[in-house]
N, C-alpha and C positions, 0 to 999 in steps of 0.2 A: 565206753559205749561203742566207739567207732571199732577196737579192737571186738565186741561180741559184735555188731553187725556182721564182719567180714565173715565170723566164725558161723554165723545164722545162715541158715538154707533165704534164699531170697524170697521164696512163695511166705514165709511165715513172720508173723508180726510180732514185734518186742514188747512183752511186759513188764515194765523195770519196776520191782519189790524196793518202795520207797519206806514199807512198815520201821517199825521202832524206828521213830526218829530217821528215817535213811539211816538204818545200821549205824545210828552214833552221829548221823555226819550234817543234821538240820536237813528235813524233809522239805521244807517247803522251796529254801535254796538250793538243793541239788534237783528238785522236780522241777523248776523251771530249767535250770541249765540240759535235764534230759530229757526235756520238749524240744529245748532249742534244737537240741542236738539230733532231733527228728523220732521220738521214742512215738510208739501209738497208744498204748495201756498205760496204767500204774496200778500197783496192786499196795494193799496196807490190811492190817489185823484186823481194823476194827472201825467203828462210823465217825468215832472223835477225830481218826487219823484221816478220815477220808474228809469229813468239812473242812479240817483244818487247809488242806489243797484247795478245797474251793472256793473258799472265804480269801483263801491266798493267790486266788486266779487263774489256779489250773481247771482247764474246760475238756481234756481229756478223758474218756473213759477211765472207772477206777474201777475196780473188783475189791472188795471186801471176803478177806479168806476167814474171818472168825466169824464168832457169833453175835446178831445184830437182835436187840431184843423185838419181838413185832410189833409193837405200840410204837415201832420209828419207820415202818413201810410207807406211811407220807415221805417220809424226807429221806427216803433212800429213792424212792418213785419222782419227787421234784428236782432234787440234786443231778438224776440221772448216774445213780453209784448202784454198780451190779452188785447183787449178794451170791453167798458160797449157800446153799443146799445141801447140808449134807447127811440128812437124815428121814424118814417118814415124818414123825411126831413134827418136827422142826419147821416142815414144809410146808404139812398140812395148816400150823398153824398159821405160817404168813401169808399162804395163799389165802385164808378166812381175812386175816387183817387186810391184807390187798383186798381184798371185795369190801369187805366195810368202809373203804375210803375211799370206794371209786377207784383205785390207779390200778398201774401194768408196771410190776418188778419185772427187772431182767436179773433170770439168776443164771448162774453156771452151777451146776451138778457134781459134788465129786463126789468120786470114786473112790471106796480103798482097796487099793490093792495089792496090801502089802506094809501100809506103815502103823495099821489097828490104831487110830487116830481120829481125826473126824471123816467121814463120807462112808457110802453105802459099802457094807459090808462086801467084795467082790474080790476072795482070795483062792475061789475052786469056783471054775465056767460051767460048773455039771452042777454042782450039792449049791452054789450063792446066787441062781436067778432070778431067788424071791428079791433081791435087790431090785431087780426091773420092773417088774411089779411094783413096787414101792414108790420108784420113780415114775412112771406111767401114770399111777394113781394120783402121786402131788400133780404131775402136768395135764391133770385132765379136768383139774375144777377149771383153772381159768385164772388169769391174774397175773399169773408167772407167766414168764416169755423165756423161752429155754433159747439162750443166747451162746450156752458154751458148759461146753463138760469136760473136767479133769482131771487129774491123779497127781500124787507127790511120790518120788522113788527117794526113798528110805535107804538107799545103800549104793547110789552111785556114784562115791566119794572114796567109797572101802576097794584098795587095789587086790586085795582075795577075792571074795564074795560079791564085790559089788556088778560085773560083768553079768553073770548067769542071772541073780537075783532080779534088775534091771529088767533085764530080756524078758523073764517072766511078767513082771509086770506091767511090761509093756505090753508084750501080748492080751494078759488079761484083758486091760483097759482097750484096749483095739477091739477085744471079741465083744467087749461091755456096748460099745460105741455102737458095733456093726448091727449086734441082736438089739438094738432101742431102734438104730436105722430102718429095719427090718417091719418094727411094728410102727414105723410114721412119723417115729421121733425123730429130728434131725437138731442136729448145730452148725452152728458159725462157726463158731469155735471148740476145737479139740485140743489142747496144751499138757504136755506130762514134764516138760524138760527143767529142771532146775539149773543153778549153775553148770557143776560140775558132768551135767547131761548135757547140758550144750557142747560143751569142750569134746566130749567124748562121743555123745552118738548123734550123728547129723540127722542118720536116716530115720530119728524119732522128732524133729523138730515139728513136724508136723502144720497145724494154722497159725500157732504161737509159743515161745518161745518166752520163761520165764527168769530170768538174771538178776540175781541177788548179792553175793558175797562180791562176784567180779566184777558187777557194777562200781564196784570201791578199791579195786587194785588188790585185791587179797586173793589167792586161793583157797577151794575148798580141802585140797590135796595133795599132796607131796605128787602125784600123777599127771596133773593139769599144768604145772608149770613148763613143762618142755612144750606145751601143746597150745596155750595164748601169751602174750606177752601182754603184761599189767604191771601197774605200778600203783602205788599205795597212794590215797586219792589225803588220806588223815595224816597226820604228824601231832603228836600233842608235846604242848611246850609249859617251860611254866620258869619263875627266874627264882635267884637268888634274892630273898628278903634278908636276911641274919647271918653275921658270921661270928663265931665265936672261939675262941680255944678253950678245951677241957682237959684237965688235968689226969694222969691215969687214975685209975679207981673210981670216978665219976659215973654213979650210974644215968641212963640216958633214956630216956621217954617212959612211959606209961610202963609199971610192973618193975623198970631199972635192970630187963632183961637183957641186956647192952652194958657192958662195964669194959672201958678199954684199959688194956695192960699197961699201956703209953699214952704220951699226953698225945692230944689228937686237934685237927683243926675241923672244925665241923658248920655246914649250911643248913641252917634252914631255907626248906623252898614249900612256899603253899600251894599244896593239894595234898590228897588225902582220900580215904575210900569213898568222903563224901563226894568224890566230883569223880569217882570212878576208877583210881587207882587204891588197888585191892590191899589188905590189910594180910592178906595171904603172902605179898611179896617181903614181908619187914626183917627176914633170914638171908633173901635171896635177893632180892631185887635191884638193880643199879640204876642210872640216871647218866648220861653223859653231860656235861660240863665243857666246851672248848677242845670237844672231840677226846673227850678225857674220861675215863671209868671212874664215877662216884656211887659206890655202894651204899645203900638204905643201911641205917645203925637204926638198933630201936623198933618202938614199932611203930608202924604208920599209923596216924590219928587219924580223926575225920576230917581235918583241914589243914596239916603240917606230916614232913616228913621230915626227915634227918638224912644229910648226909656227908659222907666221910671225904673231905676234899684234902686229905694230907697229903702235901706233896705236890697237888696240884697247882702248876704255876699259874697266878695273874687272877685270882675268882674275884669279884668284889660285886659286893649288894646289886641287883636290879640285872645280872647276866644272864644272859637266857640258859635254859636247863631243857635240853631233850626229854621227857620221859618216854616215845619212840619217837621212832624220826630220823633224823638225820644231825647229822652236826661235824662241821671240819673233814667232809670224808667219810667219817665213822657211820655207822649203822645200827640201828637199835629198834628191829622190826615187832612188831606187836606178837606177831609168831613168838618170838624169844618169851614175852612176859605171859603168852598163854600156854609156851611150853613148861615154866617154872610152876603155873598156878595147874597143871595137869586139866588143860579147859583147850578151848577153842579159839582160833583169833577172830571169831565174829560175837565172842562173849566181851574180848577185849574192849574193841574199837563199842559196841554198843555199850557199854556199863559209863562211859561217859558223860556225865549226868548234867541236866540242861544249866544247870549255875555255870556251865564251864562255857567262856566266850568262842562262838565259832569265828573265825575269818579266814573269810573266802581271797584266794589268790590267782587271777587269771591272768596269762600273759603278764607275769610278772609284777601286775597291777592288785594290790589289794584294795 
């Protein structure tokens, strides 16, 4: 957090993307640590993720970026949880539910411009002004308090394309802003910058300033790394339950797609796709062991994997097992298992699925 402040224009305010889970990492204990940490927003998918904060004590402004059904405009209105706008139909109906309840949502308005996703269609400044219209029209029953308007860039992550692409859309969303300014509409808040737009273009940070992937020590892109320094906030561990030796010609887990040519000494260690390590890695996948390369044999179950500890000196039941992380020096970055599985490393760290114990480490102290 302290490394994206620095990187943040100082006029604009940080809204840390606590959705899915804090990207893997338990929403409710990383939101408090980035309040403590002086954060001003939080943003999440959906109204589940957003009680779950308040119920858990954060008194923070949240924004909700997904779709909130409007039979829940009470308790987005008492909660004090902004919602995302981002349609006519959409709009008009919550402002009718905001009137039937008596209350005043605060929403922000997006824009698209550019990612053909949720928000007002706004991809040509000339042929898409019925968008403003559209917008004008929901802010003029009543109900809604237009608190902030925004955009998501779709490509500025991509070290080809993502420069030019970027630019236009930012432009759009600047000209979207200025022509709703123009007829009376105004905001608090205007935000387009995602991670990897923080890192790279200051001079869009604008009132606020959205931090997702980097909030957690990851990169969004092989371009970003020379340009913040992070470090990976996750580590997943898990130990040594079983050891066993198997003889050659022994076929090995589910299918017996694993048959070693030689006698083999082999660990089980529990987890499995059901707690978020993928069934896609059971060809490719390793685990370090005592800073030691232990390859996945087999395929990975839903709560057991296999691995190939020959050779390996000193393993015995209850050892801890990287599956990333760190171990003895070694390095075993989440990058690596979402390079294997041809995926992302915020697919990685989120598919971690809540059976798996979090613990938290601060100052050394867990």
């Amino acid at each position: 957090y302290n490394s994206i402040r620095d990187k943040t224009d100082p006029c604009a305010k940080i809204m840390s993307v606590v959705k899915a889970d804090a990207y893997g990492h338990g929403a409710l204990s990383v939101a408090h640590e980035l309040h403590n940490a002086g954060t001003d927003w939080f943003a999440v998918s959906n109204l589940d993720e957003a009680l779950e904060l308040r119920r858990g004590g954060i008194t923070s402004p949240i924004l909700i970026f997904g779709y909130t059904p409007v039979e829940h405009a009470k308790l987005l209105s008492f909660n004090n949880i902004s919602q995302t706008v981002f349609d006519l139909n959409y709009g008009l109906q919550l402002a009718k539910a905001a009137k039937d309840c008596d209350v005043c949502i605060n929403v922000h308005i997006k824009i698209d411009t550019g990612m053909s996703r949720l928000g007002f269609f706004y991809h040509d400044n000339i042929r898409d002004t019925g968008a403003l219209d559209e917008i004008e029209q929901v802010l003029s029953i009543g109900n809604l308090f237009a608190q902030g308007i925004y955009t998501h860039f779709s490509k500025a992550d991509d070290p080809q394309e993502g420069e030019l692409f970027t630019r236009l859309q930012f432009d759009l969303f600047l000209d979207a802003v200025n022509r709703l300014n123009s007829r009376g509409i105004r905001f608090e808040y205007r935000h387009c910058c995602n991670s990897a737009a923080i890192v790279q273009y200051r001079e869009m940070h604008l009132d606020m300033v959205r931090p997702g992937l980097i909030l957690y020590g990851l990169h969004p892109s092989k371009q970003t790394e020379s340009q913040i320094s992070l470090k990976p906030v996750m580590e997943l561990k898990t130990i040594v339950s079983m050891i066993k030796d198997i003889p050659a010609g022994t076929p090995v887990s589910y299918g017996g797609t694993f048959v070693p040519s030689k006698d083999i000494r082999v660990a089980t260690v529990p987890i499995g796709y059901a707690d978020g390590y993928s069934r896609g890695l059971s060809k490719t996948g390793h685990m370090l062991i005592g800073g030691h390369s232990a390859p996945v044999i087999g395929r990975v179950c839903m709560d057991q994997t296999l691995l190939d500890i020959t050779g390996i000196p000193g393993v015995e039941c209850g050892m801890p097992v990287t599956v990333f992380g760190k171990s003895c020096g070694k390095s075993l970055p989440a990058d690596e298992l979402a390079l294997k599985l041809s995926t992302i490393n915020y697919e990685i760290v989120c598919s971690v699925s809540r059976r798996v114990p979090r613990i938290y480490i601060k100052d050394s102290v867990t």
